[in-house]
N, C-alpha and C positions, 0 to 999 in steps of 0.2 A: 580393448579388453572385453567388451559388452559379449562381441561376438567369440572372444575364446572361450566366454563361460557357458555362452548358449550351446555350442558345439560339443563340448565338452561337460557337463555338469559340473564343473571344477568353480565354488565362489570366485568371486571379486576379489576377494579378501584373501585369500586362503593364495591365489597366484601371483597378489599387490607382496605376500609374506614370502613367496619363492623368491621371487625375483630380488627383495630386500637382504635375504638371509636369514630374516628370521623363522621362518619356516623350511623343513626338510619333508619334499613331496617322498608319498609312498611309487613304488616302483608301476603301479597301475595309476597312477593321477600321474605321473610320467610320461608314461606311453600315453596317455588320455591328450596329455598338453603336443605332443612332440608329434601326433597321429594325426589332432588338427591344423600343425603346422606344416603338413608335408614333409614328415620328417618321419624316421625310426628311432629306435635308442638302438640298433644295430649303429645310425651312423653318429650320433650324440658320442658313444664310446669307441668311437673306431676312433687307434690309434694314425693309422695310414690318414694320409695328409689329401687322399684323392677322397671326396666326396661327390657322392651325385642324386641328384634330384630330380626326383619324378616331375614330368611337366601331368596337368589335370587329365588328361586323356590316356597318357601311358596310366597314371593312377588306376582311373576307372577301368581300365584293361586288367592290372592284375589282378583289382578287387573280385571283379567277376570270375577270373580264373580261379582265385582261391576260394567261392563259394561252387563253384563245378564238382562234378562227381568223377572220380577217377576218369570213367569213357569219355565222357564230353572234354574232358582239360589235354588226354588224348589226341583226341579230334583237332581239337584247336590247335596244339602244336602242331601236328600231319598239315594241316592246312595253311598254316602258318608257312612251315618249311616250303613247302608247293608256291603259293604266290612271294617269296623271296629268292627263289630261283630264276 
């Protein structure tokens, strides 16, 4: 738990009470816990029974996709498509 709180700013305390029940985490200390689990609340509430998990390198891939600037994410898909051919 040490390292969920360090990742996350989320207490000891305050995730020992999620996990118990007697706390109800807000919708951002959610995403906070689930984001360092490898996880989304995309798939936490997905109904559909197929879930799938990013392995750490796919992660690191989208991450930096989603901090790119329209051209560059662009780029990356073109190039992408070209060495999958």
């Amino acid at each position: 738990m040490y390292r969920l709180t360090q990742l996350t700013g989320v207490s000891g305390h305050h995730i020992k009470g999620i996990e118990e029940g007697t706390r109800q985490p807000t919708i951002e200390t959610l995403n906070k816990l689930v984001t360092a689990l490898g996880s989304s609340l995309g798939e936490i509430f997905n109904d559909n029974e197929k879930c799938t998990y990013l392995k750490e390198d796919e992660m690191r891939l989208l991450e930096n996709y989603r901090m790119m600037s329209d051209e560059k994410s662009e780029a990356l898909l073109i190039m992408s498509d070209l060495l999958n051919k």
